[in-house]
C-alpha positions as CSV (number, residue, x, y, z in Angstrom):
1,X,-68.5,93.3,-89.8
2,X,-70.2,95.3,-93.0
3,X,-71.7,92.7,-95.5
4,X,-70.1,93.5,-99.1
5,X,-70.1,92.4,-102.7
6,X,-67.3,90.6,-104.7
7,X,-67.1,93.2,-107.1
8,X,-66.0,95.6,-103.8
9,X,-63.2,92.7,-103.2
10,X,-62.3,92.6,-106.4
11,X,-62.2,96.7,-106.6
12,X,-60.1,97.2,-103.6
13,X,-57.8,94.4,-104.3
14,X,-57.3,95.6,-107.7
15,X,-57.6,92.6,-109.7
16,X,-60.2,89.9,-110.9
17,X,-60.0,86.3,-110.3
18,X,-57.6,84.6,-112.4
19,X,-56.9,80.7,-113.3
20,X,-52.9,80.1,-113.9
21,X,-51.9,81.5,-116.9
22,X,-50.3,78.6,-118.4
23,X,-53.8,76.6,-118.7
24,X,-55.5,79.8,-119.6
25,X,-53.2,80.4,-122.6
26,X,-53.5,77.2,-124.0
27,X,-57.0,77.1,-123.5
28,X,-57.3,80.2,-125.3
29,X,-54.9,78.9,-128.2
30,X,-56.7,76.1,-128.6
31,X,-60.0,77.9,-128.6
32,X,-58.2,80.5,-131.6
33,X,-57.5,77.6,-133.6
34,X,-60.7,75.6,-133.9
35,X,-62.8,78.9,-134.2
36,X,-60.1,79.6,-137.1
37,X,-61.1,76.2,-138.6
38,X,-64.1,78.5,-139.9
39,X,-65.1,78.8,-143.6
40,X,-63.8,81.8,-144.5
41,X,-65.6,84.7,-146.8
42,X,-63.9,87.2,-149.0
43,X,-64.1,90.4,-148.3
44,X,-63.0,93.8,-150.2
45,X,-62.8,95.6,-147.3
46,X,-60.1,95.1,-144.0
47,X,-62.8,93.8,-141.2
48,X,-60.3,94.9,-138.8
49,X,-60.2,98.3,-139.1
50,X,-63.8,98.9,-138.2
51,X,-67.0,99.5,-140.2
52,X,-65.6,103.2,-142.2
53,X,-68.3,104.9,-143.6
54,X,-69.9,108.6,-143.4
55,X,-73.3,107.9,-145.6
56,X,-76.6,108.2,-143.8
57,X,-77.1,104.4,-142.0
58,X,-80.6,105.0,-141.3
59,X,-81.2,105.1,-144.8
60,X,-79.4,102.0,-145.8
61,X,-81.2,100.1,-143.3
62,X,-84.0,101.1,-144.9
63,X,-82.7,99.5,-148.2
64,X,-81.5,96.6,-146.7
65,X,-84.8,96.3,-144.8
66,X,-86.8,96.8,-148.2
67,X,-85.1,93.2,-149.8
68,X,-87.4,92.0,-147.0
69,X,-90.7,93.5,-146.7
70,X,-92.3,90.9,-144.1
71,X,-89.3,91.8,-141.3
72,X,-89.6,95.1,-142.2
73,X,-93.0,95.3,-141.3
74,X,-92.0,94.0,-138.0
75,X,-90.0,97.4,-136.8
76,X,-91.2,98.4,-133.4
77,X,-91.5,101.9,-133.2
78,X,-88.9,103.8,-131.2
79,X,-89.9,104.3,-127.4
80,X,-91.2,100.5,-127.3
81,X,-88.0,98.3,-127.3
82,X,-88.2,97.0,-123.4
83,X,-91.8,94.7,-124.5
84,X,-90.1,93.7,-128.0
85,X,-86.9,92.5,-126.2
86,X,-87.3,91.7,-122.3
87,X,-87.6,87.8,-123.4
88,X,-84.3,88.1,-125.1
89,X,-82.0,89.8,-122.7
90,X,-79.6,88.4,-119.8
91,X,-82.0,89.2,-117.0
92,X,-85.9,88.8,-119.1
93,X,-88.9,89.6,-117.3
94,X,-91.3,91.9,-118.6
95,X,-90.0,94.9,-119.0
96,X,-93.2,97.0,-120.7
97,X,-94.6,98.7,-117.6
98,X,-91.1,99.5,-116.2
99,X,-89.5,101.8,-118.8
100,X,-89.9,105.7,-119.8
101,X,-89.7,106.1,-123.4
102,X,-86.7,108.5,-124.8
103,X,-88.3,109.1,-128.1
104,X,-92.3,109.7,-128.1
105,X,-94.2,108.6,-131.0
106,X,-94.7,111.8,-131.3
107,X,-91.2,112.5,-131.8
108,X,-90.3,109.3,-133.8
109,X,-90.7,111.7,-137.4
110,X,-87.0,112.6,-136.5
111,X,-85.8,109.6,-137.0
112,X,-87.8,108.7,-140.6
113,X,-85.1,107.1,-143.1
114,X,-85.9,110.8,-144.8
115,X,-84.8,112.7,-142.4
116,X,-82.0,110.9,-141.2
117,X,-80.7,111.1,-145.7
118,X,-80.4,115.0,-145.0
119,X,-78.7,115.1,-141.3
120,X,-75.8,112.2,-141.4
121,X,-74.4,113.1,-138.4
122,X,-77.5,112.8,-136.1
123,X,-81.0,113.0,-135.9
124,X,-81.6,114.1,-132.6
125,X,-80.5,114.2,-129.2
126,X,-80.7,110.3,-128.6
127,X,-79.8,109.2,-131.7
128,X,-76.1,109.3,-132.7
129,X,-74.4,108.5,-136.4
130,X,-70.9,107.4,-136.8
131,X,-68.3,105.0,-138.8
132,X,-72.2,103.2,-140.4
133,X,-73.7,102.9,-137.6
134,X,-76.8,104.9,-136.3
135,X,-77.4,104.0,-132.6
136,X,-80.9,105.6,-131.2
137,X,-81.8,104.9,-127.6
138,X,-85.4,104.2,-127.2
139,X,-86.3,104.0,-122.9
140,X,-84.1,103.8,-119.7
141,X,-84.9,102.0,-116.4
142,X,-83.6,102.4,-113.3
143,X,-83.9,100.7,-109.9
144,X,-81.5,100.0,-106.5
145,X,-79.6,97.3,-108.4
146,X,-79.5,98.9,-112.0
147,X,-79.8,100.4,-114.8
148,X,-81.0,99.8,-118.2
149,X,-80.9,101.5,-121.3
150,X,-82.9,100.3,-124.5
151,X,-81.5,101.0,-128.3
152,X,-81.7,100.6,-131.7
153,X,-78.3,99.3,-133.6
154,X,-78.7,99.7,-137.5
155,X,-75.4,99.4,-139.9
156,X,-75.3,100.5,-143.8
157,X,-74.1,96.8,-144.3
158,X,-75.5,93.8,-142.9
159,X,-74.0,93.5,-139.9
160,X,-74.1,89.7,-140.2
161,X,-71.3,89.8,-142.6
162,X,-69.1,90.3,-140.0
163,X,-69.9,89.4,-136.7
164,X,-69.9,85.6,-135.1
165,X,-73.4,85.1,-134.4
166,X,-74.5,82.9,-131.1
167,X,-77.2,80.7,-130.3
168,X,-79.6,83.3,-130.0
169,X,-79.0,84.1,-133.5
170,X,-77.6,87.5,-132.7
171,X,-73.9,88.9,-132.2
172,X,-72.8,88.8,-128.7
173,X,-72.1,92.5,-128.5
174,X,-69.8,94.3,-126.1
175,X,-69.9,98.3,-125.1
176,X,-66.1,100.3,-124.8
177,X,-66.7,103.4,-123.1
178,X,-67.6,105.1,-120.1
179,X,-70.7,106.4,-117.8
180,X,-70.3,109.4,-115.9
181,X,-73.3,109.2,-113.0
182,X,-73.7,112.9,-111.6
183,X,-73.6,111.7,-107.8
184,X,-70.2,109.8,-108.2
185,X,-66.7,110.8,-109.3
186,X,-65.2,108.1,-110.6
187,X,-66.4,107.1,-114.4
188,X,-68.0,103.6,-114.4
189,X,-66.5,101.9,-117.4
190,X,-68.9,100.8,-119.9
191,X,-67.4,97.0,-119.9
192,X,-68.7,96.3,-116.8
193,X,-72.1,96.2,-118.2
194,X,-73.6,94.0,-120.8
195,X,-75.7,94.2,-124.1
196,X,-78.0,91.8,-124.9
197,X,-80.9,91.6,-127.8
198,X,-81.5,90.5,-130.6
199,X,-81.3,91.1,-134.3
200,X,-84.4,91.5,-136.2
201,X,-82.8,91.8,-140.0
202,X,-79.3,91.8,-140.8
203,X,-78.5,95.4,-140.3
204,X,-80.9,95.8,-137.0
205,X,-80.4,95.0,-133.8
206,X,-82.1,95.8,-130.7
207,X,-80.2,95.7,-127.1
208,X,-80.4,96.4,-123.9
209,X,-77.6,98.1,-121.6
210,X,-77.8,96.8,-118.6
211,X,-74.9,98.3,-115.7
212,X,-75.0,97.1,-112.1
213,X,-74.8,100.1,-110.0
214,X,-72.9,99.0,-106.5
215,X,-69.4,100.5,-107.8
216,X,-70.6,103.7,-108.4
217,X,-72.2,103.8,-104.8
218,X,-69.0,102.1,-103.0
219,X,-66.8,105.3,-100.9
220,X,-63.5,103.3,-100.1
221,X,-62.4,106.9,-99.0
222,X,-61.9,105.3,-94.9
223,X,-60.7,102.0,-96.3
224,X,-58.2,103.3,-98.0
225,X,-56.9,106.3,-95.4
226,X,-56.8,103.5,-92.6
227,X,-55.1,101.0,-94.5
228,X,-52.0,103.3,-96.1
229,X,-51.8,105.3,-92.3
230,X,-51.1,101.8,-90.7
231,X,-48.9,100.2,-93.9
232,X,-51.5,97.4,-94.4
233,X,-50.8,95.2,-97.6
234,X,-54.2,95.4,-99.0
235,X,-55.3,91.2,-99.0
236,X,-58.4,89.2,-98.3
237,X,-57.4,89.3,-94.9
238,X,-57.2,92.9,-94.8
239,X,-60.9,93.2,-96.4
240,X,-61.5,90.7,-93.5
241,X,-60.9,93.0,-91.0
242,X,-61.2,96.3,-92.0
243,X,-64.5,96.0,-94.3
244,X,-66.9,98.0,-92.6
245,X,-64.9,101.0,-93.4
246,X,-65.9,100.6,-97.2
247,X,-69.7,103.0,-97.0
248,X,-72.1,102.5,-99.6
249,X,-74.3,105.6,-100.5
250,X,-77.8,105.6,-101.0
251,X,-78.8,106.1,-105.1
252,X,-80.3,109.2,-105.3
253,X,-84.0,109.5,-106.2
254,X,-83.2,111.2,-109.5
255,X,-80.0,111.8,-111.1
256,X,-77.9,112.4,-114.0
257,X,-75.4,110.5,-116.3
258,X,-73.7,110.7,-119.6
259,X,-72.8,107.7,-121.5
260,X,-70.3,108.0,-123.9
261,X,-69.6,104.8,-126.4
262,X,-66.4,104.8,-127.7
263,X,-66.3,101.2,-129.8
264,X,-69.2,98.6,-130.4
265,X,-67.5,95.3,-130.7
266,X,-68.4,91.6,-131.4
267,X,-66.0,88.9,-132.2
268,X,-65.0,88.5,-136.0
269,X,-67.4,86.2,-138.3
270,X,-63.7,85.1,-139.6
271,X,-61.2,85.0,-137.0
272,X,-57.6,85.2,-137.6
273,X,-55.6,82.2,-135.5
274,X,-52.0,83.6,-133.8
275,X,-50.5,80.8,-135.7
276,X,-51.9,82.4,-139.2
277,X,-50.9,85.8,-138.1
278,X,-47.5,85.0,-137.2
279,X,-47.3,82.8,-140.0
280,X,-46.1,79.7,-137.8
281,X,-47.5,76.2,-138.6
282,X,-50.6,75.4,-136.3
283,X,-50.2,72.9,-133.8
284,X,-53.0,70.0,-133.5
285,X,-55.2,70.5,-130.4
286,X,-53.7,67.3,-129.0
287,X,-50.0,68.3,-129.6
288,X,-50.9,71.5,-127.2
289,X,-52.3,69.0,-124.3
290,X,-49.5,66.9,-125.5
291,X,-46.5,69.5,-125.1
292,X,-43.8,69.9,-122.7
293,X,-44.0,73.4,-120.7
294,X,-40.4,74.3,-121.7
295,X,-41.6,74.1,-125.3
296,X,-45.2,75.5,-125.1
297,X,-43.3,79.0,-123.0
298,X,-40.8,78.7,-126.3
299,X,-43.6,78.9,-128.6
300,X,-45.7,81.7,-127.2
301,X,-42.3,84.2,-126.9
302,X,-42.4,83.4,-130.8
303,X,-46.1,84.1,-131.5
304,X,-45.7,87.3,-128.9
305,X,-42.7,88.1,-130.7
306,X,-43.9,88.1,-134.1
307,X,-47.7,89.4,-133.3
308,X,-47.4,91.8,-130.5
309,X,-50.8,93.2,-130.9
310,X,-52.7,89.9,-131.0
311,X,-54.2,90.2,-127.2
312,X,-55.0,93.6,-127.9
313,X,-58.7,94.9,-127.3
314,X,-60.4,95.1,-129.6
315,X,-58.3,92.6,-131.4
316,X,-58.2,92.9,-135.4
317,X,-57.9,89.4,-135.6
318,X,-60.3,88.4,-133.5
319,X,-63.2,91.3,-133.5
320,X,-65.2,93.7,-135.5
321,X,-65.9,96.8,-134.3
322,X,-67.8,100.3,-135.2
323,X,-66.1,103.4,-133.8
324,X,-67.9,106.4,-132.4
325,X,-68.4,108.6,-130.3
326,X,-71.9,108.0,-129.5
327,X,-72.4,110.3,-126.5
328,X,-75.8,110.5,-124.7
329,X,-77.4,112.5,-121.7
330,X,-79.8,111.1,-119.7
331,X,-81.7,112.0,-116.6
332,X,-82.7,109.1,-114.5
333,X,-85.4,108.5,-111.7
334,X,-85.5,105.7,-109.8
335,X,-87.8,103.2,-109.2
336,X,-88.4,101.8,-105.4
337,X,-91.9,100.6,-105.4
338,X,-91.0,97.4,-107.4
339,X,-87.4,96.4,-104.7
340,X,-88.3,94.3,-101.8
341,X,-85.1,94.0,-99.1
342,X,-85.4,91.4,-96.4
343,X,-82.5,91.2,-94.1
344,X,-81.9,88.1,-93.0
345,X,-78.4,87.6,-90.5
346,X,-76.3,90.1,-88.7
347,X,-73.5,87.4,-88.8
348,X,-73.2,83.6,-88.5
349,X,-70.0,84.1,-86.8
350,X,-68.5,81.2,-88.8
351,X,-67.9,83.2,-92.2
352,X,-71.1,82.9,-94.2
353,X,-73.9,84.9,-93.2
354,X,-76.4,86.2,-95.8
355,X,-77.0,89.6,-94.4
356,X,-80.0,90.7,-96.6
357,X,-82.1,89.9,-100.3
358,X,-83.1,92.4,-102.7
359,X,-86.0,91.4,-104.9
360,X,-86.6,93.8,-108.3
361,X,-89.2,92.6,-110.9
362,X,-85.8,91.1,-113.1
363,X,-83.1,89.8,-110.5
364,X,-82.4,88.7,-106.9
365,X,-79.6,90.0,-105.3
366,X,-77.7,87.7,-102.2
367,X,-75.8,89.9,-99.8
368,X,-73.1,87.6,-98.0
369,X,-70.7,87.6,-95.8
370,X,-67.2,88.9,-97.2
371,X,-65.5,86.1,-95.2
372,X,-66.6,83.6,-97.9
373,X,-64.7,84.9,-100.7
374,X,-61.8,83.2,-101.8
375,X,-63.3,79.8,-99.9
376,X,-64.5,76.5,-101.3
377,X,-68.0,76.7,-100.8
378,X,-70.6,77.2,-103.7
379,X,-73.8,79.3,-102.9
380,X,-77.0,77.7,-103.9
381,X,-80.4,79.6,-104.2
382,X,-83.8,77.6,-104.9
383,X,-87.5,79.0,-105.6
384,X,-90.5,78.1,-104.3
385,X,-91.0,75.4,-106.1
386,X,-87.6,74.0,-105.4
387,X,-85.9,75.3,-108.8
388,X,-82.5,76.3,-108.6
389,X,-81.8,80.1,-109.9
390,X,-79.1,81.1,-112.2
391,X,-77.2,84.5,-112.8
392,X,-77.9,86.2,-116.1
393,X,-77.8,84.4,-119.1
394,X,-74.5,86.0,-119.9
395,X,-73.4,85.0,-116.8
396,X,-72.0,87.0,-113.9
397,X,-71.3,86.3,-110.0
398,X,-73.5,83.7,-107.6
399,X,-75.0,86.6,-105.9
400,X,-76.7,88.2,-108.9
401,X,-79.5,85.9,-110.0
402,X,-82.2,86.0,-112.7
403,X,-86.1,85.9,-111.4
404,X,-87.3,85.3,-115.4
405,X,-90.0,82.5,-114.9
406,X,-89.1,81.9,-111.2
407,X,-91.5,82.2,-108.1
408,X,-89.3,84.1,-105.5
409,X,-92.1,84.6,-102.9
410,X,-89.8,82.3,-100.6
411,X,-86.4,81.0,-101.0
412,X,-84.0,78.9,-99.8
413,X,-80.3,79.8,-99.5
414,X,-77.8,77.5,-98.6
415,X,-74.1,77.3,-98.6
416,X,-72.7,74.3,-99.9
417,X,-68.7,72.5,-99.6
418,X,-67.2,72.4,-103.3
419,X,-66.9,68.3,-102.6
420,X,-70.3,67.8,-101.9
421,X,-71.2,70.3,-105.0
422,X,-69.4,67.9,-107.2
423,X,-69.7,64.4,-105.7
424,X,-74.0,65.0,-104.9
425,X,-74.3,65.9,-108.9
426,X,-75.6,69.4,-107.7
427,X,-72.9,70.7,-110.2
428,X,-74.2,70.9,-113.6
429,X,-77.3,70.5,-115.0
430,X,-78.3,67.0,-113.6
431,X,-81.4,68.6,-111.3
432,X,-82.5,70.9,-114.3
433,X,-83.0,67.9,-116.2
434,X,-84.2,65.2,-113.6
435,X,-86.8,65.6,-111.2
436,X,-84.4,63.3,-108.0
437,X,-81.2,61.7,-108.3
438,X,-80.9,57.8,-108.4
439,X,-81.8,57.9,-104.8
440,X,-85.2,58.8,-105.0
441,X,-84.2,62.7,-103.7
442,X,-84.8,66.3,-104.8
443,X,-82.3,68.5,-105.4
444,X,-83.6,70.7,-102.1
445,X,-83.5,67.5,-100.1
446,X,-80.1,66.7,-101.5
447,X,-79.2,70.4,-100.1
448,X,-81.1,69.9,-96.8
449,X,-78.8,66.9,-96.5
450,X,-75.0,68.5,-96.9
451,X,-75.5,72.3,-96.8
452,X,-73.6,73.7,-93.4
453,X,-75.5,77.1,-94.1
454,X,-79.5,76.9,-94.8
455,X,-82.1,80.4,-94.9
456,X,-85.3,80.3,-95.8
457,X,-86.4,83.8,-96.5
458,X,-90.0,84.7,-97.7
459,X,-90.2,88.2,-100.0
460,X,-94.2,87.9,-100.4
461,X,-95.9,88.1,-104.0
């Protein structure tokens, strides 16, 4: 049976992974009300209808930029973003070998606060103006798993006015648009991917894009034709048994795509409750634990009722956004020296098989068996040295894990029961903080000990 991804399972079944709605709504009511809590700042302009503005942003950075001359100072040059940034993003490694500049030094007089005064609409082919904010692309990157685009964000306005900003110290920015990949048909929505950066003043910020690529090699072509010829509901069961129909493609060696960015959007410095915008009295979070289900469905028909647009995205009452178009053409080779793949099993025949690894210089990818979706078991990945791996910092599946300071010459794979992930304190952050566990054990002999499923696999230096 053909090996696939979750986000194949989740594409063919046509839906993501949901918790009951019941506990999710009041989770995310309770989560409105405490952020709306917030000290509020008065503004003369409507945050929610995105950042207007048509004068050149490039040159207000530079004004806003000037109140402090020591960041200022600190501007990398355009072309450079993926050293300045690579310990900052979701997946860090260094970065400064990997990526081909956009915008040469050479080229980087375009894009002086001077020339951008006289053209407000754009200052050359990767660099795009619109609604006050100037985004300029600076390097791409491309290998089997993904690809990643550097840029320069910089706002007439200091963008943390408005935006929520994180631990990091930055906005946790999200991209609405679409990428158009010239060997596959079907857009790739731009929310699939994630920004991630960080600000260097208040009206510049420096991300990178980074979008996994399996969706846009996935043909469900056969899938599909087999499945609607015999009148098979399309389930878990069905992926089961008829998953080595879906055909991945190879990435070509070179290739072409446009991404267009309709809306950058963060959540709101100042967010607007559903009880404030409906103008209902706000409930404690105690009385929501505390309420009966008759009268919690009651209440949300009201709020719905009154604010139909609340859940909206972007939400006016919960983000900030800048509105485009930024459109941008780029053409892409790809980089295969740096990707290791090691198979590892055909198929266990219980379920769980890891059928190969893929090593890049920023992630580790863990091809399993689709027979474990939907199951209790948690999938557990140590380094060499016995550390457990995580997925991105902004998160993501259990298949799709950082390398950042990790030694990945070997490592151990193991499939673990969701009891003995809770009960053995594997859950959490117990072994990142603690050598062993009252008993004296390691967290790899704690896994050696319950795991039903145990690979080691050696990728070399």
């Amino acid at each position: 049976m053909r090996n696939y991804t979750e986000q194949e399972m989740y594409r063919v079944l046509g839906k993501e992974m949901q918790v009951s709605e019941t506990v999710e709504e009041r989770l995310a009511q309770t989560y409105q009300q405490i952020r709306a809590q917030k000290q509020k700042k008065t503004r003369s302009r409507g945050l929610w209808y995105g950042a207007a503005g048509t004068a050149a942003a490039m040159l207000a950075a530079g004004i806003c930029c000037a109140s402090n001359p020591a960041l200022a100072a600190q501007l990398p040059l355009i072309g450079h973003l993926f050293e300045k940034i690579g310990s900052d993003v979701s997946y860090p490694g260094d970065y400064s070998e990997v990526g081909t500049p956009l915008v040469t030094e050479a080229g980087a007089e375009e894009l002086t606060v001077s020339k951008a005064a006289e053209n407000e609409s754009s200052t050359g082919s990767y660099t795009q103006t619109a609604d006050g904010m100037t985004v300029t692309l600076s390097e791409v990157y491309c290998n089997e798993i993904a690809l990643y685009v550097t840029m320069q964000l910089k706002t007439e306005e200091p963008m943390t006015d408005y935006f929520e900003l994180w631990d990091n110290g930055a906005p946790l920015l999200k991209l609405n648009g679409q990428a158009q990949f010239d060997y596959c048909d079907t857009p790739e929505p731009l929310d699939a991917g994630e920004l991630s950066g960080k600000l260097i003043d208040d009206c510049t910020y420096l991300g990178m894009y980074r979008l996994e690529l399996a969706e846009t090699l996935a043909d469900y072509s056969e899938f599909y034709k087999t499945v609607e010829e015999q009148g098979i509901e399309i389930n878990s069961q069905t992926i089961q048994e008829y998953g080595d129909l879906i055909q991945k493609n190879e990435l070509p060696e070179q290739f072409d795509v446009s991404i267009s960015i309709d809306q950058i959007i963060g959540d709101r410095k100042d967010p607007v409750s559903i009880y404030e915008a409906a103008g209902v009295e706000m409930p404690s979070p105690e009385e929501l634990e505390e309420m009966p289900d008759e009268e919690f469905e009651a209440l949300q028909q009201e709020l719905s009722r009154k604010v139909p647009d609340y859940d909206d995205y972007p939400s006016k009452y919960l983000n900030y956004w800048y509105d485009g178009p930024f459109t941008f053409d780029l053409s892409v080779s790809v980089d295969h020296d740096r990707t290791v793949t090691v198979p590892v099993d055909e198929d266990t025949g219980d379920g769980f098989a890891v059928s190969s690894v893929t090593r890049t210089p920023f992630e580790l990818l863990v091809e399993s068996n689709a027979a474990s979706f939907g199951t209790d078991a948690i999938l557990q990945v140590l380094d060499a040295d016995g550390r457990r791996m995580e997925t991105g910092r902004l998160g993501g599946t259990d298949h799709m894990l950082a390398i950042d300071d990790h030694d990945v010459s070997r490592i151990d794979i193991y499939w673990v029961a969701w009891d003995d992930f809770e009960e053995k304190k594997i859950k959490g952050s117990y072994f990142d903080e603690h050598e062993t566990n009252e008993d004296g054990q390691t967290l790899k002999e704690v896994l050696d000990g319950c795991s039903f499923y145990h690979r080691e696999v050696v990728l070399g230096e």
